[in-house]
ChimeraX commands (.cxc) that place a marker at each C-alpha (Angstrom):
marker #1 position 0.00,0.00,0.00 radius 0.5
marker #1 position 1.75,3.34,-0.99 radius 0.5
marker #1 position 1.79,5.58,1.86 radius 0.5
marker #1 position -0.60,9.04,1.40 radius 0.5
marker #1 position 1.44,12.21,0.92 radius 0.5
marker #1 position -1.42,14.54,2.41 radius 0.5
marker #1 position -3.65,14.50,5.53 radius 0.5
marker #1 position -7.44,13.61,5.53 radius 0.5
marker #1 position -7.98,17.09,7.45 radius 0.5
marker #1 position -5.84,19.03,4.63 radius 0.5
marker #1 position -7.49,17.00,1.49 radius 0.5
marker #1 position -11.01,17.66,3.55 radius 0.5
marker #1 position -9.96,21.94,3.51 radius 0.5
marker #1 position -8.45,21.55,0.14 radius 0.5
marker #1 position -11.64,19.87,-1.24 radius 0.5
marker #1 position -14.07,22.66,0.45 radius 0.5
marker #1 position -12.19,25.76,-0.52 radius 0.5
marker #1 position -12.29,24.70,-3.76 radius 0.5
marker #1 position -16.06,24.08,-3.43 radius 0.5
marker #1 position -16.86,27.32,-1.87 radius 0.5
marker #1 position -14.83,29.02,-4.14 radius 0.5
marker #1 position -16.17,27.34,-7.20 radius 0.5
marker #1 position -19.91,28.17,-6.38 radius 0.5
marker #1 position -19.26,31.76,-5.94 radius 0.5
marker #1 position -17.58,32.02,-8.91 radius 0.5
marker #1 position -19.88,30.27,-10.71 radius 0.5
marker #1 position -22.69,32.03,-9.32 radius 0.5
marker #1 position -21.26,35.40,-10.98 radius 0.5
marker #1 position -20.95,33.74,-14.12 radius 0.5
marker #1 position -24.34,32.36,-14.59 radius 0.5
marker #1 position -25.82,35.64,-14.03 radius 0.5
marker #1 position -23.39,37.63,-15.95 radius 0.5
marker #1 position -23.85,34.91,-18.60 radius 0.5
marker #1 position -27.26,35.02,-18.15 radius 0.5
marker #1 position -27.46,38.29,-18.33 radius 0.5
marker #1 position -25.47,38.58,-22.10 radius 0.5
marker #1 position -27.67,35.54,-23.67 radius 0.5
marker #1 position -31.16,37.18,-22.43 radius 0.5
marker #1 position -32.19,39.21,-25.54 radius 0.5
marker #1 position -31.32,36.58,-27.81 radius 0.5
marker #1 position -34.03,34.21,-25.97 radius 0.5
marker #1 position -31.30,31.41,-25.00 radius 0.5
marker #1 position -30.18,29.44,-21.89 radius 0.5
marker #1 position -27.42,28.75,-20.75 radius 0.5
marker #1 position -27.09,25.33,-22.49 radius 0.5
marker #1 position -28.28,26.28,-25.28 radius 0.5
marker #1 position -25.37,28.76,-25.78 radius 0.5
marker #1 position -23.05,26.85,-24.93 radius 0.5
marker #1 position -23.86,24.07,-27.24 radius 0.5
marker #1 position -24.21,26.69,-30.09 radius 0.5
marker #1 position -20.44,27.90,-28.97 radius 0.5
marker #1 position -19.60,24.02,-29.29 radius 0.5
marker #1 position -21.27,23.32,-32.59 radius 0.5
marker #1 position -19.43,26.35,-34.19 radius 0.5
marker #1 position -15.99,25.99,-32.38 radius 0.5
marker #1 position -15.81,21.78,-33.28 radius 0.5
marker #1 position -18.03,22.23,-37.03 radius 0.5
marker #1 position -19.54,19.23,-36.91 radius 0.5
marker #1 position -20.01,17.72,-33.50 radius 0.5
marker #1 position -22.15,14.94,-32.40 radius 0.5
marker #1 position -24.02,15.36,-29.30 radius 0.5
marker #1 position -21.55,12.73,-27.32 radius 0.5
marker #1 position -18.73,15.50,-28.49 radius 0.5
marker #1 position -21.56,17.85,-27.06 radius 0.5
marker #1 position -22.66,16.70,-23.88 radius 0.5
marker #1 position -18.71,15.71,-23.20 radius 0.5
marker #1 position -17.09,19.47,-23.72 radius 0.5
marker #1 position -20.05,20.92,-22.61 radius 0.5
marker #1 position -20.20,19.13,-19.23 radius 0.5
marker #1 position -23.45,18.05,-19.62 radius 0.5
marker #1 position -25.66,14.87,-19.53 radius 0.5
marker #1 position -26.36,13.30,-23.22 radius 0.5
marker #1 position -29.92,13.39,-22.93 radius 0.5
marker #1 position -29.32,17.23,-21.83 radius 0.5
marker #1 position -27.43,17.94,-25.13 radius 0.5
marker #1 position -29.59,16.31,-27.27 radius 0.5
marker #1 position -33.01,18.06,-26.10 radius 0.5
marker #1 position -32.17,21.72,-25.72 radius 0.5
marker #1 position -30.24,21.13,-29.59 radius 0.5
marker #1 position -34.02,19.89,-30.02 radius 0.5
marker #1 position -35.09,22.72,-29.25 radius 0.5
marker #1 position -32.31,25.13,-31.29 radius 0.5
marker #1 position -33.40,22.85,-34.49 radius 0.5
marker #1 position -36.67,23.94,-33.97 radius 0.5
marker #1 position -35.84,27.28,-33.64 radius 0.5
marker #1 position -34.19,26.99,-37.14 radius 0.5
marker #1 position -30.38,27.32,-35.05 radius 0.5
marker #1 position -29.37,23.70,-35.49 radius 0.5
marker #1 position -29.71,21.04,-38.24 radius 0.5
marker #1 position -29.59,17.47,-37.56 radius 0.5
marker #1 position -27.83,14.92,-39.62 radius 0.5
marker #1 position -26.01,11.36,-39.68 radius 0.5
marker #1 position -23.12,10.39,-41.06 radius 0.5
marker #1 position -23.08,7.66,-43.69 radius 0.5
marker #1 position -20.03,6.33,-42.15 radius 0.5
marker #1 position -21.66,6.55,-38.56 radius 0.5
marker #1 position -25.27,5.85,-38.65 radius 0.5
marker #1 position -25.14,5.16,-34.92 radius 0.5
marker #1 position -24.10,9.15,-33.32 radius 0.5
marker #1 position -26.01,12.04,-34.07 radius 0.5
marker #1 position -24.35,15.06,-35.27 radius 0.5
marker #1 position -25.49,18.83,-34.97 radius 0.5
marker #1 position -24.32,21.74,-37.15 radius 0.5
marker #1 position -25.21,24.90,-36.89 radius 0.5
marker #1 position -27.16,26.64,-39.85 radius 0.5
marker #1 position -27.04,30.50,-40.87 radius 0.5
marker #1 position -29.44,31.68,-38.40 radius 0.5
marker #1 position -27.63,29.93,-35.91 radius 0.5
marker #1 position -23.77,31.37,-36.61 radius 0.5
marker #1 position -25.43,34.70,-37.11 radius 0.5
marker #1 position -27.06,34.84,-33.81 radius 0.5
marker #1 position -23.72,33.51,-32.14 radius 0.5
marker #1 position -21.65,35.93,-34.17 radius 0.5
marker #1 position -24.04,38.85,-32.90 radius 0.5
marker #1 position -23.70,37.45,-29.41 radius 0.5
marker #1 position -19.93,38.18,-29.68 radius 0.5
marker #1 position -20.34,41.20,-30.72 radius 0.5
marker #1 position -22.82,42.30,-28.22 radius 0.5
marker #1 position -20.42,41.12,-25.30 radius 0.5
marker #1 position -19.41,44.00,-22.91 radius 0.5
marker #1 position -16.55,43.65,-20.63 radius 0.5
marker #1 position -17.86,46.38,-18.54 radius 0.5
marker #1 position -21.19,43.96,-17.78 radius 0.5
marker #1 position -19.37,41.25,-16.40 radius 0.5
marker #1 position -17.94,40.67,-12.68 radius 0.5
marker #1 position -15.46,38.28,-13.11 radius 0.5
marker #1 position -13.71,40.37,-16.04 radius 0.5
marker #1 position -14.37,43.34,-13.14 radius 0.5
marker #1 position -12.95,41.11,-10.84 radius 0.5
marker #1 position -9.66,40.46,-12.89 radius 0.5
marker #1 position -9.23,43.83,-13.46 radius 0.5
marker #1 position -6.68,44.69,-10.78 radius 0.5
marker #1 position -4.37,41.82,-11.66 radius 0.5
marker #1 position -4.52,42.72,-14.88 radius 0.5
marker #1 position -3.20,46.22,-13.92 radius 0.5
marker #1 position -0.52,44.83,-11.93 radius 0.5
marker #1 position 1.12,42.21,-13.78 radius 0.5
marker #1 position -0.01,43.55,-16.92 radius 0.5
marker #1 position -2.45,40.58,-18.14 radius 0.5
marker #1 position -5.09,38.31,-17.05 radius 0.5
marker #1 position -4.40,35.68,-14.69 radius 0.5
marker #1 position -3.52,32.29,-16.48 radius 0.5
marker #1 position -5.53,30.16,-14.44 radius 0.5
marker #1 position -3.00,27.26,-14.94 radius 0.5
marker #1 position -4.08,25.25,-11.63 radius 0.5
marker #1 position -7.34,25.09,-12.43 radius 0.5
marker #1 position -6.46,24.19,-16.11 radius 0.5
marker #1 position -4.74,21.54,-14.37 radius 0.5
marker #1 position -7.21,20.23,-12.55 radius 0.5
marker #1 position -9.28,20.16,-15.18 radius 0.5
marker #1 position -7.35,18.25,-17.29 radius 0.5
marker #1 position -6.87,15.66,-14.25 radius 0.5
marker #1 position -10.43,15.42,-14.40 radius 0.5
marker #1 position -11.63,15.25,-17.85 radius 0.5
marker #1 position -8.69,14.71,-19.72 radius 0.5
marker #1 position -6.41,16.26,-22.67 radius 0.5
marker #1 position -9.33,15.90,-25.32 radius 0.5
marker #1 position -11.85,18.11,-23.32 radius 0.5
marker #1 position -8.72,21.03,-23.00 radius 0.5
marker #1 position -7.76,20.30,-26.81 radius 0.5
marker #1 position -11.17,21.70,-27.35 radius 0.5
marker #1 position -11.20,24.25,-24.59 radius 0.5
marker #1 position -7.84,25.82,-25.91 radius 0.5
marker #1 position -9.91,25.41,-29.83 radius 0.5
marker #1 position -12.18,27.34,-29.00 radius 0.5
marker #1 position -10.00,30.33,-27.92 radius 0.5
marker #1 position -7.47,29.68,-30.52 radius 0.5
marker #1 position -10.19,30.41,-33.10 radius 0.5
marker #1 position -11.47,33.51,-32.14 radius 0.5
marker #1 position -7.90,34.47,-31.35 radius 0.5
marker #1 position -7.08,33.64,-35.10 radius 0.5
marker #1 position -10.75,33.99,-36.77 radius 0.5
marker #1 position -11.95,37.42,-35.17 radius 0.5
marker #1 position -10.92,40.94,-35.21 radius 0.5
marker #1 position -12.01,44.04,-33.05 radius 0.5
marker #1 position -13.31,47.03,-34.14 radius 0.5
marker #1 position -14.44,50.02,-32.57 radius 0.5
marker #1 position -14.79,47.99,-29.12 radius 0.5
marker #1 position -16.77,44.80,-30.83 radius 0.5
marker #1 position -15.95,41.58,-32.11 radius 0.5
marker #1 position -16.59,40.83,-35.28 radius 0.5
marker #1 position -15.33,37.70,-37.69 radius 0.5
marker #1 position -12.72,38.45,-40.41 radius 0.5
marker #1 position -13.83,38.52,-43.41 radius 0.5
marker #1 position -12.61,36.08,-45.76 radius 0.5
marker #1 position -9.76,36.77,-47.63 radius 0.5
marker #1 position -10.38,37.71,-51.44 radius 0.5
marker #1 position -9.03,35.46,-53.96 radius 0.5
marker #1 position -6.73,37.37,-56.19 radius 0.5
marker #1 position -8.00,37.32,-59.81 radius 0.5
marker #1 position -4.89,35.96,-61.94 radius 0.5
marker link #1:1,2 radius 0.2
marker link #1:2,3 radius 0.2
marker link #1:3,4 radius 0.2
marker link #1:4,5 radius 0.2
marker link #1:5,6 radius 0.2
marker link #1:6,7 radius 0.2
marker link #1:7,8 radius 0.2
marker link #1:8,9 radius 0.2
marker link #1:9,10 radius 0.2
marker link #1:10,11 radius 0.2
marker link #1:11,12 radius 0.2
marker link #1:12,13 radius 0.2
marker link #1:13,14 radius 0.2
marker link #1:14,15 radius 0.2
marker link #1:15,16 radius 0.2
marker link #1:16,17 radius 0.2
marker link #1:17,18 radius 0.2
marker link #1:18,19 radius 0.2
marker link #1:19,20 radius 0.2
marker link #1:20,21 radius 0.2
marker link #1:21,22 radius 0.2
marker link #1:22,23 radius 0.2
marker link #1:23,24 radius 0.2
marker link #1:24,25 radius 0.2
marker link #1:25,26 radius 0.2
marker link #1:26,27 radius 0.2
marker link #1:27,28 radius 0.2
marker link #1:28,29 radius 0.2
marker link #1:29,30 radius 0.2
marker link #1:30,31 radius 0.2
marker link #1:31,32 radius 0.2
marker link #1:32,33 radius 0.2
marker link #1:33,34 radius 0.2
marker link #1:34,35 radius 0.2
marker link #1:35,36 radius 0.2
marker link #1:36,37 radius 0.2
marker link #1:37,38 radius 0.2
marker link #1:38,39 radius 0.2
marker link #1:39,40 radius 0.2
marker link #1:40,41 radius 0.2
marker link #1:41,42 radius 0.2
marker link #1:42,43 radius 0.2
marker link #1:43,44 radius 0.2
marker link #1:44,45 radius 0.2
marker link #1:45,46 radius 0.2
marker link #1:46,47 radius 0.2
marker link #1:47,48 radius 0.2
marker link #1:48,49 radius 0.2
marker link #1:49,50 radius 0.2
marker link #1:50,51 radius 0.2
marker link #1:51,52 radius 0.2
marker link #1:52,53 radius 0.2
marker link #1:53,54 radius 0.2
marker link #1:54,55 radius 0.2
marker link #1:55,56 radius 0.2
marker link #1:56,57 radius 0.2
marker link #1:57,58 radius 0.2
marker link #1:58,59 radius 0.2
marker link #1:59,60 radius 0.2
marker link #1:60,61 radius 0.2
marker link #1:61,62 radius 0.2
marker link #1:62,63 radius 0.2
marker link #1:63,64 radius 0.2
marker link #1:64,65 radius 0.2
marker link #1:65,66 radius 0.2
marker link #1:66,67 radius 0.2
marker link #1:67,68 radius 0.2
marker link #1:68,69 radius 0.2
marker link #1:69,70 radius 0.2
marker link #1:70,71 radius 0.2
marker link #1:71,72 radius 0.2
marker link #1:72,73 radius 0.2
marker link #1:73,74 radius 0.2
marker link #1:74,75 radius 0.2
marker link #1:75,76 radius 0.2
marker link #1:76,77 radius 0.2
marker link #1:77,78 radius 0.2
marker link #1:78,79 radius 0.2
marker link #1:79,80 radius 0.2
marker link #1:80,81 radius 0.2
marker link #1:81,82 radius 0.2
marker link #1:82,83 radius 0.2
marker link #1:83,84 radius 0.2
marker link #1:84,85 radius 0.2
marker link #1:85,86 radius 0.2
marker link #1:86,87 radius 0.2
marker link #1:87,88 radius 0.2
marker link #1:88,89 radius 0.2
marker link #1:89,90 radius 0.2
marker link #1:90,91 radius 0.2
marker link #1:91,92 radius 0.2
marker link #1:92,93 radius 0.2
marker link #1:93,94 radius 0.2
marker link #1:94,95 radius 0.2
marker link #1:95,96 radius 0.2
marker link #1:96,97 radius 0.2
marker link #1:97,98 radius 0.2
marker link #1:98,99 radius 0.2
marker link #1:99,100 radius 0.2
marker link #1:100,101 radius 0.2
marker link #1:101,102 radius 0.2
marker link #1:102,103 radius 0.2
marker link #1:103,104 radius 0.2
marker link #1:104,105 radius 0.2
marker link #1:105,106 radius 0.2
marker link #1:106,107 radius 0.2
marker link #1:107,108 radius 0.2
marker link #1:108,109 radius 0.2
marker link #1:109,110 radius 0.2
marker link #1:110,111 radius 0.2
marker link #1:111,112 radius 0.2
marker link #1:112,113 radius 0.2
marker link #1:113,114 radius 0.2
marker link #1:114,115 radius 0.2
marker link #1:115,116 radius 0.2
marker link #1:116,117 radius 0.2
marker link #1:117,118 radius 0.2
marker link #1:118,119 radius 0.2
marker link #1:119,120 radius 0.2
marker link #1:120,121 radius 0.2
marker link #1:121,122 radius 0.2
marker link #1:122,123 radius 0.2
marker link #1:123,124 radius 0.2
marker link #1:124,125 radius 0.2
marker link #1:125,126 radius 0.2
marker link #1:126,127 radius 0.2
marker link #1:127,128 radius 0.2
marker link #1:128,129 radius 0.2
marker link #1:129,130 radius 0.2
marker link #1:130,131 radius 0.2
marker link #1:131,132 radius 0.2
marker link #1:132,133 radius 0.2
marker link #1:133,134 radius 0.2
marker link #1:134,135 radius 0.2
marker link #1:135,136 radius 0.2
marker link #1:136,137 radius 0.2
marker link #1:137,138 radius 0.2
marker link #1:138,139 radius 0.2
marker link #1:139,140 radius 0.2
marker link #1:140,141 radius 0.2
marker link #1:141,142 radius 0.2
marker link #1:142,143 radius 0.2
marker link #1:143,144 radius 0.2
marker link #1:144,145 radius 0.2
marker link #1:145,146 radius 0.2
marker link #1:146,147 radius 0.2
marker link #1:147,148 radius 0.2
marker link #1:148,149 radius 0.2
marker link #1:149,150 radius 0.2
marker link #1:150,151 radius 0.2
marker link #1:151,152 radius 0.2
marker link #1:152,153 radius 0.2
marker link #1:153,154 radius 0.2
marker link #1:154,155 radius 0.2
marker link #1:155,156 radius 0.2
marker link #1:156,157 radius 0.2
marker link #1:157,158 radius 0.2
marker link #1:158,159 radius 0.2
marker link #1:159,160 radius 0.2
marker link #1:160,161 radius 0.2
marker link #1:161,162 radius 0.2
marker link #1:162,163 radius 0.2
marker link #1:163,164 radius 0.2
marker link #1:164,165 radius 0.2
marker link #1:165,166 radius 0.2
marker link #1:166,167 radius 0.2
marker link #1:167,168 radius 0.2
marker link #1:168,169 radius 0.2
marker link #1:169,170 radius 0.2
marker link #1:170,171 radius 0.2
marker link #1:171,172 radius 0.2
marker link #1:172,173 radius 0.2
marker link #1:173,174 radius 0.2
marker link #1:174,175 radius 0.2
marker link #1:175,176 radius 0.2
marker link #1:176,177 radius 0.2
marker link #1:177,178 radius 0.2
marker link #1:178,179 radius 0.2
marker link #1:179,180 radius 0.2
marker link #1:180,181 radius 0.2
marker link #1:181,182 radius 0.2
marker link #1:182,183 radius 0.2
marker link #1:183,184 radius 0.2
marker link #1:184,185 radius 0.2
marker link #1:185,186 radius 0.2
marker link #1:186,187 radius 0.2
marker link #1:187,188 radius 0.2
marker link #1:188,189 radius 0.2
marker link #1:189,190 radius 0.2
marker link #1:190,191 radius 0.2
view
């Protein structure tokens, strides 16, 4: 038996600061979230699986309910409900009959796309929050412990498509006069 490198009573104050921690946080960011999503008649879930089905192109709803931390059955009825809303289209793939894939249709990256844009820093508490260590190290805090954890807990493939998702807009947006907007595709050089 390999001998424990930690106490019960330190693993026990470990466990709950992260816990009490975690649902503050997290209670800021639902209702700042909530908050930005309101005028475009979404939840929570349904946001996030439109920020999914743009960021992976293609998912299925395992892909879905996996990155988006959610229960299958979860993923699959609020898309449901975005396909009925004309925001999702449903399809198969002939070479996997067996997993359901969404993709999002016009209406759907439009309303995403005006999302981004309508996002306002000013609006939200954690970004408030950051502010001061942002002004004295000169950038946001990394977050790398909790990135590690993370990982510990759901693995590389959940932060390959955590860091995606960043590395897209990072790469696939531009900001002008204070909004976000996608680049416009480059134009093909007539020859």
């Amino acid at each position: 038996m390999t001998e424990k490198n930690y106490s019960v009573k330190e693993a026990l104050i470990f466990s709950q600061r992260v816990a009490q921690l975690s649902k503050a946080l997290w209670k800021s960011i639902e209702k700042d979230w909530q908050q930005w999503i309101k005028p475009f008649d979404l939840n929570i879930n349904e946001h996030h699986i439109l920020w999914i089905a743009y960021h992976l192109n293609g998912a299925s709803i395992s892909d879905v309910a996996k990155f988006g931390v959610m229960h299958v059955s979860t993923a699959f009825n609020f898309s449901k409900k975005l396909e009925e809303r004309g925001l999702l289209q449903f399809s198969k793939k002939e070479s996997d009959k067996r997993n359901t894939y969404i993709q999002l249709t016009e209406q759907g990256e439009a309303i995403l796309l005006e999302l981004m844009e309508s996002y306002q820093p000013d609006k939200n508490a954690v970004f408030s929050g950051a502010m001061p260590l942002k002004e004295l190290y000169g950038k946001f805090p990394d977050i790398i412990e909790i990135m590690a954890i993370i990982r510990n807990i759901y693995g590389d493939d959940f932060m390959e498509i955590f860091e995606k998702s960043f590395t897209n807009i990072e790469s696939g947006f531009v900001e002008e006069d204070g909004k976000i907007r996608k680049k416009e595709p480059a134009a093909k050089e007539l020859v």
